[in-house]
DSSP file (Angstrom, degrees, kcal/mol; ACC not computed):
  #  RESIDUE AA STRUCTURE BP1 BP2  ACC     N-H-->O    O-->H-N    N-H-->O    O-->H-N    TCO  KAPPA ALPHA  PHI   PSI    X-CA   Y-CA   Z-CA
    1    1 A X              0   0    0      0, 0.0    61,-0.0     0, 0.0    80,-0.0   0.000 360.0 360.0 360.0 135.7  109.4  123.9  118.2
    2    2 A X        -     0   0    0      1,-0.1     2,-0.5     0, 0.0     0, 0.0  -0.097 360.0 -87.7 -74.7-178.5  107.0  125.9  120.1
    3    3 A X        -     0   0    0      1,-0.1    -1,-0.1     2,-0.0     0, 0.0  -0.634  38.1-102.5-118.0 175.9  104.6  125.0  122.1
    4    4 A X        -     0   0    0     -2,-0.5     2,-0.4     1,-0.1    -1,-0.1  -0.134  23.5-161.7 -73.8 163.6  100.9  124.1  121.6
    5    5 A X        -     0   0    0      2,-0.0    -1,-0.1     0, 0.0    -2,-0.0  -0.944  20.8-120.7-140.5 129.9   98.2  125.9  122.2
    6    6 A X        +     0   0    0     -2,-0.4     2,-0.3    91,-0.0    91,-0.0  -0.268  35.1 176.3 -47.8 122.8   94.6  124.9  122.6
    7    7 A X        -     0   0    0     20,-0.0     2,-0.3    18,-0.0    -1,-0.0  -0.893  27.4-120.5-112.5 148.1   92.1  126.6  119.9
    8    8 A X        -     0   0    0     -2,-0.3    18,-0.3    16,-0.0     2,-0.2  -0.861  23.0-144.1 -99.0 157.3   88.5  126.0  119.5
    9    9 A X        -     0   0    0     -2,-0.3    16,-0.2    16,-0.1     2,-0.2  -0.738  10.8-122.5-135.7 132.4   87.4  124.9  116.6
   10   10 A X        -     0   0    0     14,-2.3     4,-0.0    -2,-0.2    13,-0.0  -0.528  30.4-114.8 -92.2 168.8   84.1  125.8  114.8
   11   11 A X  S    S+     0   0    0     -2,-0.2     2,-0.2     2,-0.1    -1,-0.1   0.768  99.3  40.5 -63.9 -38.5   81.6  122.7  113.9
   12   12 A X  S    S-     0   0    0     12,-0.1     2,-0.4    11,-0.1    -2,-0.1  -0.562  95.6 -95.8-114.0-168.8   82.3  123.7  110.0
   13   13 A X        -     0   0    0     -2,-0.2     2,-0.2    -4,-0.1    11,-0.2  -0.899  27.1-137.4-116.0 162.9   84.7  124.6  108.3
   14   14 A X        -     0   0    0      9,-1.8     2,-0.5    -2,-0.4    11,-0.1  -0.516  23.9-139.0 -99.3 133.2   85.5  128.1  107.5
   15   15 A X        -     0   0    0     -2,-0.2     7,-0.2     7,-0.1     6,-0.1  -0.959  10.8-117.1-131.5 147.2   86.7  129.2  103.9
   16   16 A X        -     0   0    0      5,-1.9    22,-0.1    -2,-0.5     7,-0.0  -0.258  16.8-149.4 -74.1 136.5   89.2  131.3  102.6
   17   17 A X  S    S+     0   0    0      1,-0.0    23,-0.2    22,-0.0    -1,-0.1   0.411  93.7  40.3  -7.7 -57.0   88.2  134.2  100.6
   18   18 A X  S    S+     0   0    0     21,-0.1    24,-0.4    19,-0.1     2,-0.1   0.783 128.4   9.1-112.6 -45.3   90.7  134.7   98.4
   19   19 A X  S    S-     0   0    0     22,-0.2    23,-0.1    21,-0.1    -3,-0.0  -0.376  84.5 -86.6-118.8 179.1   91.2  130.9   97.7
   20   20 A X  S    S+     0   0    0     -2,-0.1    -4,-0.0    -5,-0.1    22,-0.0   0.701  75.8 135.7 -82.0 -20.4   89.8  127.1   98.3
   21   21 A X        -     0   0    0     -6,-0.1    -5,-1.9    11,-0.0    -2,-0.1  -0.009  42.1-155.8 -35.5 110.7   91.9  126.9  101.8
   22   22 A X        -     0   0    0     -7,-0.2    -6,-0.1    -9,-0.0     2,-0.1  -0.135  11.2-171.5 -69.2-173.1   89.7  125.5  104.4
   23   23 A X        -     0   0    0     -2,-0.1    -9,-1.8    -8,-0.1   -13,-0.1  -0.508  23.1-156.5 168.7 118.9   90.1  126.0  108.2
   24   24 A X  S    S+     0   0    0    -11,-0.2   -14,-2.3    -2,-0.1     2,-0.2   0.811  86.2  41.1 -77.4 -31.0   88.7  124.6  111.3
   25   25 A X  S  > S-     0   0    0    -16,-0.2     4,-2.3   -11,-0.1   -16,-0.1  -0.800  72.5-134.6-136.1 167.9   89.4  127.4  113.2
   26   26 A X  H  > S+     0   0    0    -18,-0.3     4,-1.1     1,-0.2     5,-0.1   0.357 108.7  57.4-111.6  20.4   89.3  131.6  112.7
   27   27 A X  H  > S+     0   0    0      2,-0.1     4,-1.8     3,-0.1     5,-0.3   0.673 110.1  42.3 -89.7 -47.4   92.8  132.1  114.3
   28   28 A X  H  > S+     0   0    0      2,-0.2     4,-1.2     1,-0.2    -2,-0.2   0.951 115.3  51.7 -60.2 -43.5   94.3  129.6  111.5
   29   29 A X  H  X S+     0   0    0     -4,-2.3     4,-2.1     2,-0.2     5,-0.2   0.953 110.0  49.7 -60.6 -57.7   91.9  131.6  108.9
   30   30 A X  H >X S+     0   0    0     -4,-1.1     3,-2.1     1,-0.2     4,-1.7   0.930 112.0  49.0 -21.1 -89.1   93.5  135.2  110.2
   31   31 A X  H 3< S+     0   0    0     -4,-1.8    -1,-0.2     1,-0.3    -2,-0.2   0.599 112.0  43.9 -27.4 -39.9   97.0  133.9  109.8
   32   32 A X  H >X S+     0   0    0     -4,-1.2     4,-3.0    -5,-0.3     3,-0.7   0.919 118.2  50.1 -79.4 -46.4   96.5  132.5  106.2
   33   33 A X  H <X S+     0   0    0     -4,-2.1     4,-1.7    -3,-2.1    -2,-0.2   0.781 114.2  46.1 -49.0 -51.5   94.6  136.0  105.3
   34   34 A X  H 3< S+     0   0    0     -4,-1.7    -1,-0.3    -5,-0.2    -2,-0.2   0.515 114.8  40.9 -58.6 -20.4   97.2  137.6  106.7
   35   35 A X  H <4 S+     0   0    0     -3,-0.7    -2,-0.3    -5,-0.4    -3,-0.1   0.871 127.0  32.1-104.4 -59.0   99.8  135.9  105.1
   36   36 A X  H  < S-     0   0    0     -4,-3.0     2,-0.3     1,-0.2    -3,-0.3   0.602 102.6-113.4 -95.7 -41.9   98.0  135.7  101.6
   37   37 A X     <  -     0   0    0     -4,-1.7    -1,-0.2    -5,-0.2    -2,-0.1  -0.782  22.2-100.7 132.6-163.5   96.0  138.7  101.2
   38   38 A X  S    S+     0   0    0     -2,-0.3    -1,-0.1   -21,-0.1     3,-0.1   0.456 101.2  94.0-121.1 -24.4   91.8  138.9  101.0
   39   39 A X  S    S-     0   0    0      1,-0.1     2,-0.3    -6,-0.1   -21,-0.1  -0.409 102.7 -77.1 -67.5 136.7   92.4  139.2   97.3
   40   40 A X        +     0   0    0    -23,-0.2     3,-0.2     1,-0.1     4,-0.2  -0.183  56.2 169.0 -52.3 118.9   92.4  136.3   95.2
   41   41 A X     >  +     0   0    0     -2,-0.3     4,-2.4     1,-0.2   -22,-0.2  -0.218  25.4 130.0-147.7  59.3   95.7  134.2   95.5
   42   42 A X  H  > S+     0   0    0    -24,-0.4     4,-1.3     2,-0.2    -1,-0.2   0.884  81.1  40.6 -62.6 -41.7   95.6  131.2   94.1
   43   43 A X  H  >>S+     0   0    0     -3,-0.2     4,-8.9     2,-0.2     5,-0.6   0.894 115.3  51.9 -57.7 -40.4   98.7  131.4   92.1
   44   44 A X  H  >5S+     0   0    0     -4,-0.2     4,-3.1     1,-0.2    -2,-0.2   0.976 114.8  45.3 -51.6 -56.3  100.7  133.2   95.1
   45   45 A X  H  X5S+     0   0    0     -4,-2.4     4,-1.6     1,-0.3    -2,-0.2   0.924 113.1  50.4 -65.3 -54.6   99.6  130.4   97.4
   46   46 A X  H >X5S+     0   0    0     -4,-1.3     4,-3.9     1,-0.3     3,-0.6   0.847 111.6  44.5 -62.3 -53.9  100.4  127.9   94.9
   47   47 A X  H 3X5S+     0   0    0     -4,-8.9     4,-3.1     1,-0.2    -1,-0.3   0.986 112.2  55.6 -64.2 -46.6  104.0  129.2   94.1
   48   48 A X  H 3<<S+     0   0    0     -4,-3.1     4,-0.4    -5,-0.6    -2,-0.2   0.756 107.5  46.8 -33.9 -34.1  104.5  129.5   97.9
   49   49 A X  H XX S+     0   0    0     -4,-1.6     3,-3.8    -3,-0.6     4,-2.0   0.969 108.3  56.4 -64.3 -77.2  103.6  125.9   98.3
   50   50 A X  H 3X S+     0   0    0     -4,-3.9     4,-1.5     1,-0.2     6,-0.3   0.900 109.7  48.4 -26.5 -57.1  106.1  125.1   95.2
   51   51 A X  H 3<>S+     0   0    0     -4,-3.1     5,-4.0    -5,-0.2    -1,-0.2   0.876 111.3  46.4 -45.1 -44.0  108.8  126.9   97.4
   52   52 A X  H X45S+     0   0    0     -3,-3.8     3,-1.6    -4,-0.4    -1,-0.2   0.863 110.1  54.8 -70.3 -34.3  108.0  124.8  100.9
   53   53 A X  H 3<5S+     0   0    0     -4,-2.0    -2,-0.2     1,-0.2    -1,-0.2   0.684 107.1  56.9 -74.0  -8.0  108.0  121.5   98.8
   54   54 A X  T 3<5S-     0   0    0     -4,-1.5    -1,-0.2    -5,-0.4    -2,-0.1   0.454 126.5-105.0 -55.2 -21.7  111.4  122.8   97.8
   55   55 A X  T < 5S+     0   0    0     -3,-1.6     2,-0.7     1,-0.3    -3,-0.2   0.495  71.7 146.9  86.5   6.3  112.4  122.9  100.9
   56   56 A X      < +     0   0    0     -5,-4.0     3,-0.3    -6,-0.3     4,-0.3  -0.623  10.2 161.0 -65.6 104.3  112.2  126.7  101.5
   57   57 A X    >>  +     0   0    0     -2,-0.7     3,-2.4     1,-0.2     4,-2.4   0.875  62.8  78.9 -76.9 -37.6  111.3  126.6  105.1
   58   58 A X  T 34 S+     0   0    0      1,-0.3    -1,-0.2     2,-0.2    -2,-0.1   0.580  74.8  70.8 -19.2 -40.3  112.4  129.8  105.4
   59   59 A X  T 34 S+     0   0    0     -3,-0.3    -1,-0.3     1,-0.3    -2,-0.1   0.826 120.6   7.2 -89.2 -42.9  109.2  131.4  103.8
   60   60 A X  T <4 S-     0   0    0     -3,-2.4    -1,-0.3    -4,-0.3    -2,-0.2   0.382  86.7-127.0-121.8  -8.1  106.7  130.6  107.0
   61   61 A X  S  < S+     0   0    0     -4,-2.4     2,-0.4     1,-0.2    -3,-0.1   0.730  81.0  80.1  70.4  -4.9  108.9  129.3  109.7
   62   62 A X  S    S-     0   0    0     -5,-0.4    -2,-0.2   -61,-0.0    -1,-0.2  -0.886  83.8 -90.7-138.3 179.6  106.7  126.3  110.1
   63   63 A X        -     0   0    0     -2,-0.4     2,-0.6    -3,-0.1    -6,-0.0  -0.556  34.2-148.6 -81.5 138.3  106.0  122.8  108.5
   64   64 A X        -     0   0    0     -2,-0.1     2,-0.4   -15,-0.1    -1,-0.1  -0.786   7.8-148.5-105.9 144.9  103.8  122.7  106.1
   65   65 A X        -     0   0    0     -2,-0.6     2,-0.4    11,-0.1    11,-0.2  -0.810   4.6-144.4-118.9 165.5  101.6  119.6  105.6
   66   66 A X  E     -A   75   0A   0      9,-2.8     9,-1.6    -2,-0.4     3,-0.0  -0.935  29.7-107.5-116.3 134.8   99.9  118.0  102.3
   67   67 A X  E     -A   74   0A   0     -2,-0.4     2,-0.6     7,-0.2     7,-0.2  -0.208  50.0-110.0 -53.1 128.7   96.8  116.4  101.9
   68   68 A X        -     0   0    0      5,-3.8    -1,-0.1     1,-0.2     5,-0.1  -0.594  13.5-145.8 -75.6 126.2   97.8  112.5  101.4
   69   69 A X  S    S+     0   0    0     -2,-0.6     2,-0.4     1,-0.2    -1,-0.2   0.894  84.3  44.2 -59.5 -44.1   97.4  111.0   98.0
   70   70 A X  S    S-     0   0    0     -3,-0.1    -1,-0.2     2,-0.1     2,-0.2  -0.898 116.4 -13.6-122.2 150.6   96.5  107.8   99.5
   71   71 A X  S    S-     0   0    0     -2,-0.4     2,-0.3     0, 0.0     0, 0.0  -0.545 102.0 -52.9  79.7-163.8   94.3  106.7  102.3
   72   72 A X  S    S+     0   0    0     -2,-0.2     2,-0.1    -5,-0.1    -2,-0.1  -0.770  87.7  42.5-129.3 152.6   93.3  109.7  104.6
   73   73 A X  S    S-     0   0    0     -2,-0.3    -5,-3.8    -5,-0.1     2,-0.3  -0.309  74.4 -45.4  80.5-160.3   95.3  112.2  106.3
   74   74 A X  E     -A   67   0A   0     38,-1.7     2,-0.2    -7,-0.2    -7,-0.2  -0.452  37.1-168.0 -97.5 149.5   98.3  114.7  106.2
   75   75 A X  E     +A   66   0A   0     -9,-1.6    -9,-2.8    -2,-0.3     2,-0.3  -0.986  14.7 157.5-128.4 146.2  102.1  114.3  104.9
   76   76 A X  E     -B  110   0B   0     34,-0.9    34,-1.8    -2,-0.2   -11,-0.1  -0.911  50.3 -90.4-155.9 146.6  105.5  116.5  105.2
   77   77 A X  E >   -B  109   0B   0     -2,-0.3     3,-1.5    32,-0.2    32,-0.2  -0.095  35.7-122.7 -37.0 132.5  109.3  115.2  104.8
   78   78 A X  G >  S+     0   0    0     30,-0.9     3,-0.8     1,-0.2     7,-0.2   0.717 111.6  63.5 -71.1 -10.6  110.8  114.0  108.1
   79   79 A X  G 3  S+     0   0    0     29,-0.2     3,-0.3     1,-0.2    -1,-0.2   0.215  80.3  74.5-109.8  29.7  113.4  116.5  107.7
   80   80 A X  G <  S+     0   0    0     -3,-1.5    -1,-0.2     1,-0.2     2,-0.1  -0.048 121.3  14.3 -99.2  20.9  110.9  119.6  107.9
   81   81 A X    <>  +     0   0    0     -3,-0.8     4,-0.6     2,-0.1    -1,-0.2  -0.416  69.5 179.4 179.8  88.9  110.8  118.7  112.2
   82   82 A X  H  > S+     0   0    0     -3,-0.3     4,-1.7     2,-0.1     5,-0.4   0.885  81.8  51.2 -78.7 -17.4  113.7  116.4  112.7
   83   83 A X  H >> S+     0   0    0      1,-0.2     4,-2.9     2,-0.2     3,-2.1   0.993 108.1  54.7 -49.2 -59.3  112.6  116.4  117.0
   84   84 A X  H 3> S+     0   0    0      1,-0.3     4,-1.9     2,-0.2    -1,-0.2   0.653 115.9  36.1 -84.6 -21.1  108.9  115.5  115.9
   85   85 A X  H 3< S+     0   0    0     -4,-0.6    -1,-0.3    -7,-0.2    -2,-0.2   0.494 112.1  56.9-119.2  -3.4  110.3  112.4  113.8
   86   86 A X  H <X S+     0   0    0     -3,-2.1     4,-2.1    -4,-1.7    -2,-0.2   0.560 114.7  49.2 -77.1 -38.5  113.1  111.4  116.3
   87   87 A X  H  X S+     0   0    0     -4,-2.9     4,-0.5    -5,-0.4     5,-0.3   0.987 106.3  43.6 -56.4 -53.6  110.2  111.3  118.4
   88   88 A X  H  < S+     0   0    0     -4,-1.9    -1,-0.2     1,-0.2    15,-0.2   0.476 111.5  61.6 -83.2  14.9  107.5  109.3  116.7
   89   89 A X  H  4 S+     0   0    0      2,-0.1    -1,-0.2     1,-0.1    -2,-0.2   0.771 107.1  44.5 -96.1 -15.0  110.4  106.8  115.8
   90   90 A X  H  < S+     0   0    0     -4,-2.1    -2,-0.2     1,-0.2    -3,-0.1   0.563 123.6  30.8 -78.7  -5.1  111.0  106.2  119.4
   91   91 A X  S  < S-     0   0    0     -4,-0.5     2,-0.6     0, 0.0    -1,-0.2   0.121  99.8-127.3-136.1 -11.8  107.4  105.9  120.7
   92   92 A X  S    S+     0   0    0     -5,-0.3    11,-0.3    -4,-0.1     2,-0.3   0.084  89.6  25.9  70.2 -21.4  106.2  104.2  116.9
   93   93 A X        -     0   0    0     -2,-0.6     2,-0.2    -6,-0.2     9,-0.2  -0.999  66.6-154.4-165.1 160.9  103.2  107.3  117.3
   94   94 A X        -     0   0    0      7,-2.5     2,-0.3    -2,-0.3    -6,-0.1  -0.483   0.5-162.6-131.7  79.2  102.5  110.3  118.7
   95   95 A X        +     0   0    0     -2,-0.2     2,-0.2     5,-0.1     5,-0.2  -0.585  17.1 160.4-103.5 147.1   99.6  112.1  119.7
   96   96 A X  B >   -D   99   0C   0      3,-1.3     3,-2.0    -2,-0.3     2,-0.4  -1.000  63.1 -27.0-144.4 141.8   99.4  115.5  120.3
   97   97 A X  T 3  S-     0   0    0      1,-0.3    18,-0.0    -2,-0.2   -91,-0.0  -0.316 125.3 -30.4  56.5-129.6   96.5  117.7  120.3
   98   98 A X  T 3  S+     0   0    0     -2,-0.4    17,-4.2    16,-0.1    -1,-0.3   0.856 122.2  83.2 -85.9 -24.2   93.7  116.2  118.0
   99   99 A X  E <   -DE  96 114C   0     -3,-2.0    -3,-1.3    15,-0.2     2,-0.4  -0.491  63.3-147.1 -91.2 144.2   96.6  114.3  115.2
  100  100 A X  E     - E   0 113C   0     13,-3.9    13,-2.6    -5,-0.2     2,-0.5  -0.853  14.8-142.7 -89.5 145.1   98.2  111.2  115.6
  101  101 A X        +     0   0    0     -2,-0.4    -7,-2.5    11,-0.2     2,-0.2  -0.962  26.9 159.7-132.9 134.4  101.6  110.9  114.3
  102  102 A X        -     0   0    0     -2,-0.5     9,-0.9     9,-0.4     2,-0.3  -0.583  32.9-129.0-123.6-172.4  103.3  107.8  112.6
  103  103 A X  B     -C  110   0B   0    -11,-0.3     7,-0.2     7,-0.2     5,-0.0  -0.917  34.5-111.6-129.8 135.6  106.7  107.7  110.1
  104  104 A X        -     0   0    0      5,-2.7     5,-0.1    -2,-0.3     7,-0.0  -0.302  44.7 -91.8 -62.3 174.2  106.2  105.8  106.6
  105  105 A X  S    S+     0   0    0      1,-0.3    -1,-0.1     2,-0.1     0, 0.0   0.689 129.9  57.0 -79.3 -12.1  108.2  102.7  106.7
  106  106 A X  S    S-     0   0    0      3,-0.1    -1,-0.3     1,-0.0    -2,-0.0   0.706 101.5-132.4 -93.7 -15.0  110.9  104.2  105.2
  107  107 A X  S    S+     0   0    0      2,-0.2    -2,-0.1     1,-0.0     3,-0.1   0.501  85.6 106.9 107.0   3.8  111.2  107.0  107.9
  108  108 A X  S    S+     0   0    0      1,-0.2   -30,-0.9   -31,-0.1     2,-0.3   0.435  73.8  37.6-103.3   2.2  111.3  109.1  104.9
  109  109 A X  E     -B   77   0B   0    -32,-0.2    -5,-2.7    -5,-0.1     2,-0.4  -0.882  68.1-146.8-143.9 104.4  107.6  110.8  105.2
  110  110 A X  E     -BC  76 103B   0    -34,-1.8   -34,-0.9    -2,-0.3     2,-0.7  -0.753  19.7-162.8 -57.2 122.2  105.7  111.9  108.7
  111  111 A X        -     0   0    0     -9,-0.9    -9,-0.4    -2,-0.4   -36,-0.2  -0.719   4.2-164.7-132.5 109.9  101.9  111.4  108.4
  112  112 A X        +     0   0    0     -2,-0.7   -38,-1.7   -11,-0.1     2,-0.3  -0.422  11.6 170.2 -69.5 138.6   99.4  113.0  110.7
  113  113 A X  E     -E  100   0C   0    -13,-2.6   -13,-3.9   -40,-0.2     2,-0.4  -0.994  40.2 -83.3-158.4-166.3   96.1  112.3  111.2
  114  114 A X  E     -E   99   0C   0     -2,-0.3     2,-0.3   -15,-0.2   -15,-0.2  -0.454  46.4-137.1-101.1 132.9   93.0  112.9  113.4
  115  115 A X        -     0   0    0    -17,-4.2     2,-0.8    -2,-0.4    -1,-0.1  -0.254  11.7-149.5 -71.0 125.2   93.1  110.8  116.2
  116  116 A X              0   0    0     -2,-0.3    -1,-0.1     1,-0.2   -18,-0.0  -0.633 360.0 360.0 -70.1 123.6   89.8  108.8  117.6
  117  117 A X              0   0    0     -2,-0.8    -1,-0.2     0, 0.0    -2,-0.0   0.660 360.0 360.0 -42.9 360.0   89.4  108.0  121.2
């Protein structure tokens, strides 16, 4: 896993172009733009998605997360960063940078979200 790196983050949020994709920050916006096109690509992004929820990591080389259906925050399998979920079962959470990170009770879902002081 690499390591982090501190961005600032603008006050709104920054919107994709091409798509609905939000982004706090215009390093994260590049990358997706870069990745996706300036041209509209909702379907591309969409199949791309299908593919990570497949389990193709392959495709971006990093975890992708999903907006949680219930309650507030992010979701991904524990076995798309098995360190990061060896971790937060040994500590019960984890914060790094702005997310906190817990495991559902079944160990079977990691779910981020943004931590409060």
């Amino acid at each position: 896993m690499s390591e982090a790196v501190e961005v600032p983050f603008t006050e709104t949020f920054l919107k994709c172009s091409g798509c609905n994709c939000l982004f706090l920050n215009k390093i994260d916006l590049k990358r997706h733009v870069n990745k996706f096109g300036r041209e509209p690509h909702d379907e591309y992004l969409k199949r791309f998605h299908r593919k990570i929820d497949a389990g193709d990591e392959e495709e971006t080389g990093q975890v992708v997360w999903h907006k949680a259906k219930f309650g507030n925050g992010e979701i991904t399998l524990s076995d798309n960063d098995h360190s990061l979920a060896r971790l937060i079962e040994q500590q019960h959470e984890v914060r790094m940078g702005m997310y906190l990170y817990t495991l559902s009770n079944d160990k079977k879902w990691m779910i981020r979200k943004i931590a409060t002081e």
